[in-house]
DOLUM-762378 format. One record per residue (C-alpha): residue number from 0; residue in one letter; x, y, z. Coordinates in steps of 0.25 Angstrom, whole numbers. Layout:
N
<zamar marti="NUM" vexvo="A" east="X" north="Y" up="Z"/>
...
END
This chain:
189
<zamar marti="0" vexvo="X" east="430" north="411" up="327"/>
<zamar marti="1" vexvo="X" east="444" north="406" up="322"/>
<zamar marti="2" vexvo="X" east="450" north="419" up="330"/>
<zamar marti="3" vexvo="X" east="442" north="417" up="343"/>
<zamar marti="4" vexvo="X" east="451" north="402" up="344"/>
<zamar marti="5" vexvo="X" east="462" north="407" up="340"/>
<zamar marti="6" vexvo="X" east="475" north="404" up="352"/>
<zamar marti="7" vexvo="X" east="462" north="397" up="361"/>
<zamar marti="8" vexvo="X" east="466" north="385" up="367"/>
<zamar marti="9" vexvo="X" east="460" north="372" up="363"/>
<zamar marti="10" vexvo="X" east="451" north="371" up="373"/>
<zamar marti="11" vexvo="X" east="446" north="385" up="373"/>
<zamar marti="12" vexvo="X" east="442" north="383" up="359"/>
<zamar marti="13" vexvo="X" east="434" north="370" up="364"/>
<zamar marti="14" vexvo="X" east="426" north="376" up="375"/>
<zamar marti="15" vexvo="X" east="424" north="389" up="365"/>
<zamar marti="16" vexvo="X" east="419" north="379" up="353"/>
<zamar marti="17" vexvo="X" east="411" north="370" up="364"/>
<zamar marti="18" vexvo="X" east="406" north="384" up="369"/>
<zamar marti="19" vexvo="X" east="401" north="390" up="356"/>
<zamar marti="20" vexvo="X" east="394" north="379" up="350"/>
<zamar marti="21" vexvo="X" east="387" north="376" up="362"/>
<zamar marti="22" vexvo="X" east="381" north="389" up="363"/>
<zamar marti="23" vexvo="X" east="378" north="388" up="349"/>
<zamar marti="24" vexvo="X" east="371" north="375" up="350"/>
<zamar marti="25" vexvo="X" east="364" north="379" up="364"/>
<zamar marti="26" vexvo="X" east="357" north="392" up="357"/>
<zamar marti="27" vexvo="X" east="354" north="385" up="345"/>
<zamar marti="28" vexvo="X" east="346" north="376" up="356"/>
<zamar marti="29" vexvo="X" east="341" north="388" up="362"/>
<zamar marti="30" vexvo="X" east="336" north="396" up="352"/>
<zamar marti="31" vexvo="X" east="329" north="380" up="346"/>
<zamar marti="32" vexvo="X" east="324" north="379" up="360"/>
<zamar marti="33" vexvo="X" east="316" north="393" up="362"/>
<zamar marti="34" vexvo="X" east="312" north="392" up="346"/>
<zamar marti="35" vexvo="X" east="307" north="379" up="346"/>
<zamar marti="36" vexvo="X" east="316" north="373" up="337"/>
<zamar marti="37" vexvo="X" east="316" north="357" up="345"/>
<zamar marti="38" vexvo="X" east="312" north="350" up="356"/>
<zamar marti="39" vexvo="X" east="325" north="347" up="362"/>
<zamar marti="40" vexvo="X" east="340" north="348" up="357"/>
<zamar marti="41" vexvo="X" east="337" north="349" up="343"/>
<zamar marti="42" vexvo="X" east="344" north="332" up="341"/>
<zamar marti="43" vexvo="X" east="342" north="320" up="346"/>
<zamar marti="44" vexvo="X" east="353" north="321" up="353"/>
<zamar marti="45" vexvo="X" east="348" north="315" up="367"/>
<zamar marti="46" vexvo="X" east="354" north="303" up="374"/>
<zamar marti="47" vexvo="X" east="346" north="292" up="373"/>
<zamar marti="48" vexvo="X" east="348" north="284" up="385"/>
<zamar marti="49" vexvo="X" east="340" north="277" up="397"/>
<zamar marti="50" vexvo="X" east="340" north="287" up="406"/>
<zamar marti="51" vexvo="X" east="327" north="286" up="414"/>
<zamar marti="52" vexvo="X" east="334" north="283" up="427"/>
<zamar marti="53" vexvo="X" east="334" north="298" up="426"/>
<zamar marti="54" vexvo="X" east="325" north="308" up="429"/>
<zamar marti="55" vexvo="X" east="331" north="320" up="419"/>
<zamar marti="56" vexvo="X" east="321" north="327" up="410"/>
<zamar marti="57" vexvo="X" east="329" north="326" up="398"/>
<zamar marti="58" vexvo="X" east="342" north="318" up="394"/>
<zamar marti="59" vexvo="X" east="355" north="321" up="397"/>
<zamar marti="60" vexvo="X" east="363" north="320" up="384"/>
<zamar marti="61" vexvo="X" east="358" north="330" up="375"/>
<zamar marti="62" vexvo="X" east="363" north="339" up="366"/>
<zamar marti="63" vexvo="X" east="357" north="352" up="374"/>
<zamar marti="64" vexvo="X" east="364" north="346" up="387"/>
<zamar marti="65" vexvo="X" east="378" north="345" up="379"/>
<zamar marti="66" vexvo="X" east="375" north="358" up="375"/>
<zamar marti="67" vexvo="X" east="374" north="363" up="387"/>
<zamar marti="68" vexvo="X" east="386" north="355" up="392"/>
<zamar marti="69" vexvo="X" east="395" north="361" up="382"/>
<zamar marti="70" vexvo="X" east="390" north="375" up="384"/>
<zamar marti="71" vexvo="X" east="394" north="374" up="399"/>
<zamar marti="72" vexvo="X" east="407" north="367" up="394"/>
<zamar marti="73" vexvo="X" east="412" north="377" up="383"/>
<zamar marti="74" vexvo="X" east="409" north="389" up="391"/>
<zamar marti="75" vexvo="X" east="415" north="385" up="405"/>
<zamar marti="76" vexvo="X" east="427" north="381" up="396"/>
<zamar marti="77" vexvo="X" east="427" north="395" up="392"/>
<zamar marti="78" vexvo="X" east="425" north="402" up="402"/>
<zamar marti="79" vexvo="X" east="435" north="395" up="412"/>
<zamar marti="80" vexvo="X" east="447" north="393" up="402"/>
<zamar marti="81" vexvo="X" east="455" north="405" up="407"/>
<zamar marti="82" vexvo="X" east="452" north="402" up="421"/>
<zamar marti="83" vexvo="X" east="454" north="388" up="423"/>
<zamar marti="84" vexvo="X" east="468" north="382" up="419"/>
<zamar marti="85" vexvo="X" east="465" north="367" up="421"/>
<zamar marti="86" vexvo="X" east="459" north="363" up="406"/>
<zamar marti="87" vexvo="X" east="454" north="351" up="413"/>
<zamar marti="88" vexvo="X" east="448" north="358" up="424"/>
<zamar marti="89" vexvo="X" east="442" north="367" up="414"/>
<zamar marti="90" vexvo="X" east="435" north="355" up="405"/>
<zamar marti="91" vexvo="X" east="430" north="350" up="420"/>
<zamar marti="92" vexvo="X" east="424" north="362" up="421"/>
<zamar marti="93" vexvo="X" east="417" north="365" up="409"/>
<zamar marti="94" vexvo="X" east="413" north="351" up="410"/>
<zamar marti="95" vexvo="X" east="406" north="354" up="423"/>
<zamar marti="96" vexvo="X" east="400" north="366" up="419"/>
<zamar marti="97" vexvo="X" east="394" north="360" up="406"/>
<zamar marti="98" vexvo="X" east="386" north="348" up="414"/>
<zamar marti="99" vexvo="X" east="382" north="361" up="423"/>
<zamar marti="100" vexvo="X" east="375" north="367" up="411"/>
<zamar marti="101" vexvo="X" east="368" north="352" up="408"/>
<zamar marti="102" vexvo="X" east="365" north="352" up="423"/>
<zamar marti="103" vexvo="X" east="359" north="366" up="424"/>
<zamar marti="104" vexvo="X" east="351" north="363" up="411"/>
<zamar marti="105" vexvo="X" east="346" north="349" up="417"/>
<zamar marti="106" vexvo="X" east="341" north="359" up="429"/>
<zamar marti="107" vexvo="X" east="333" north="371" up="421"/>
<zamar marti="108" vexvo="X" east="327" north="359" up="411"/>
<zamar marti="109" vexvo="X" east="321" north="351" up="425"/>
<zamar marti="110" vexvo="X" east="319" north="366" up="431"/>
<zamar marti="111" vexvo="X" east="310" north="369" up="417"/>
<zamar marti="112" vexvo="X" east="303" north="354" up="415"/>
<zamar marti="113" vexvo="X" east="299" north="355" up="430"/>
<zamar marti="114" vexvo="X" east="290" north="369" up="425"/>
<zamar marti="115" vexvo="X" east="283" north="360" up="414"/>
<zamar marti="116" vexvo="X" east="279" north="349" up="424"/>
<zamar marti="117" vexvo="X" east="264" north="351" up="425"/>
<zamar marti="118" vexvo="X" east="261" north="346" up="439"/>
<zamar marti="119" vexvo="X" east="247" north="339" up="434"/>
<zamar marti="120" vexvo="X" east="253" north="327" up="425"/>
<zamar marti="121" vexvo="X" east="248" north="315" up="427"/>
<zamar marti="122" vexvo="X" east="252" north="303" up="419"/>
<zamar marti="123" vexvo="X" east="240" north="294" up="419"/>
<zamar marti="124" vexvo="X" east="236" north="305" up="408"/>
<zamar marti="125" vexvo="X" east="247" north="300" up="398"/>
<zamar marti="126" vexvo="X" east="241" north="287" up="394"/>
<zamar marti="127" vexvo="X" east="238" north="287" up="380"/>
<zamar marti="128" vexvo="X" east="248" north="299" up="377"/>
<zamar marti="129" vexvo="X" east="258" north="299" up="367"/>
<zamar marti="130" vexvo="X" east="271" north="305" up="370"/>
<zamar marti="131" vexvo="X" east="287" north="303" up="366"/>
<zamar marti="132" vexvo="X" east="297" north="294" up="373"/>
<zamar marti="133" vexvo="X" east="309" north="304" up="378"/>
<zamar marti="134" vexvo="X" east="316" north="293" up="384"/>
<zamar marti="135" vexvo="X" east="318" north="280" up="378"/>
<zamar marti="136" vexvo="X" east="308" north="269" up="384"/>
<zamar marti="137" vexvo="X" east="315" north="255" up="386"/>
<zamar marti="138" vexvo="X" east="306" north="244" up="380"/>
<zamar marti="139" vexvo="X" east="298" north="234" up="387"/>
<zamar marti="140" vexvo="X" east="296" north="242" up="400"/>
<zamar marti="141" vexvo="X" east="310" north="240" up="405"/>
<zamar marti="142" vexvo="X" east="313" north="254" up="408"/>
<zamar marti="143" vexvo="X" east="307" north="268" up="405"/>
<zamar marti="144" vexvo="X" east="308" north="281" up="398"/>
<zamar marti="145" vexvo="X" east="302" north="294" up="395"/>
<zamar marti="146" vexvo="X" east="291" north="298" up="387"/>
<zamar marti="147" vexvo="X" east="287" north="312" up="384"/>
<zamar marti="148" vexvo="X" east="273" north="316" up="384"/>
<zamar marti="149" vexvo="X" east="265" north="328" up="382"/>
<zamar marti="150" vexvo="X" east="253" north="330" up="392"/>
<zamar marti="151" vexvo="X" east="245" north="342" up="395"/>
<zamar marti="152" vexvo="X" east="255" north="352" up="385"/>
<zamar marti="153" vexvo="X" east="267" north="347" up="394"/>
<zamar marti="154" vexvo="X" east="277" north="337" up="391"/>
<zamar marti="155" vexvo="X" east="279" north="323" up="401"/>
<zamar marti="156" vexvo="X" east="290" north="315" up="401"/>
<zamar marti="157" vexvo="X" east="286" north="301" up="408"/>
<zamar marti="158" vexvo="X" east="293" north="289" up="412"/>
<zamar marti="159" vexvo="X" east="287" north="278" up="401"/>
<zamar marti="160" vexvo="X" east="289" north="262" up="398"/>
<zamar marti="161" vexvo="X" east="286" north="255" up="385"/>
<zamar marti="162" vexvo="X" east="282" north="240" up="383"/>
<zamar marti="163" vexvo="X" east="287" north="240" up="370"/>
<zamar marti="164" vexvo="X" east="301" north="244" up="365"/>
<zamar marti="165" vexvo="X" east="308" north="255" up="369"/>
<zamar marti="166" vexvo="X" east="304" north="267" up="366"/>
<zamar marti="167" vexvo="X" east="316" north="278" up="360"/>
<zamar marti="168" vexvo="X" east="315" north="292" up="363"/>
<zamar marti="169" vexvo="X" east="307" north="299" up="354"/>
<zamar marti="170" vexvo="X" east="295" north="288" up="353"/>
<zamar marti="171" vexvo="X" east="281" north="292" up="353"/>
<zamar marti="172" vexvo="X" east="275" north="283" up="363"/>
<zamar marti="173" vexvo="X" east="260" north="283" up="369"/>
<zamar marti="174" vexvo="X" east="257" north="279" up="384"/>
<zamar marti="175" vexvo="X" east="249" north="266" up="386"/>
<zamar marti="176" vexvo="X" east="249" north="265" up="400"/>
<zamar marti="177" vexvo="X" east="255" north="272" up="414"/>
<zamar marti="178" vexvo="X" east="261" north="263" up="425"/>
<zamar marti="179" vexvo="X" east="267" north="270" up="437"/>
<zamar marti="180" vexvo="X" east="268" north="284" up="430"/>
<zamar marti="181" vexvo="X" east="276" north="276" up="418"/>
<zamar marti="182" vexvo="X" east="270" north="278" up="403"/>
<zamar marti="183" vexvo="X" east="270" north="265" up="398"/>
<zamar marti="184" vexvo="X" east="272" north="269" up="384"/>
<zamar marti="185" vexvo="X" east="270" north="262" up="367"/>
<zamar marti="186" vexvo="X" east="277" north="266" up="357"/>
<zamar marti="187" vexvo="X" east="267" north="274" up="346"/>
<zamar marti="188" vexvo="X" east="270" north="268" up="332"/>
END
């Protein structure tokens, strides 16, 4: 390895290192992913912020979405070094292409989350459930969240409230009403 970097510019040697231990962490995820091995990243690595302004399936910061930033990054870098002079264009660049990757996997996970919609949901049939908040549910019905909840063998996410205290990610809540498609959700002790 000490040979391969030998005489390489600094920044070469960057995008390389950022290169290589990307990969090496995306198959890893991979290889998890298609085994079994977890139910997301693998850590908790999620940002946990109010974002329910927002219509994403998923959070933004994640450790698979740095991943696939920096394996859009490290291998633009490399493979544009001898073309483009301009270090700073160059860091733009791979810059652009890494958001591209998040950007392109944002697209195929809608793309596969609109094949698991089952067109015969209705959510008056959630009242009693149990299921787990995804995103954090601000207390005292000032503002809402998500809860993930298994119907019918597929898995719902749904806007919920909560009378009580908020609600963290990862709390197993149980539905005790439905107002204007909302769950209004307890926390189950």
């Amino acid at each position: 390895m000490n040979q391969m970097f030998a005489g390489m510019d600094g920044l070469l040697q960057g995008f390389w290192w950022v290169a290589l231990i990307s990969s090496l962490i995306f198959v890893i995820q991979m290889v998890m992913t298609f085994v079994g091995g977890g139910q997301g990243d693998g850590l908790s690595a999620d940002f946990d912020g109010d974002l329910s302004h927002a219509e994403a399936p998923f959070q933004m910061f994640t450790l698979r979405n740095l991943i696939n930033f920096m394996l859009g990054f490290g291998w633009t870098g490399i493979a544009f070094y001898q073309i483009i002079d301009s270090k700073g264009l160059l860091i733009l660049l791979a810059a652009l292409v890494g958001i591209a990757f998040v950007a392109i996997f944002f697209f195929i996970i809608r793309q596969i989350l609109k094949l698991t919609e089952v067109n015969n949901f209705d959510i008056n049939y959630l009242q009693d459930k149990t299921g787990e908040v995804y995103l954090f549910i601000p207390a005292e019905m000032s503002g809402r969240g998500k809860v993930q909840i298994s119907f019918k063998g597929s898995m719902h996410e749904v806007d919920a409230m909560t009378e009580g205290l908020l609600l963290p990610s990862g709390s197993i809540v149980r539905v005790v009403r439905i107002e204007k498609n909302i769950l209004i959700v307890n926390k189950i002790s």
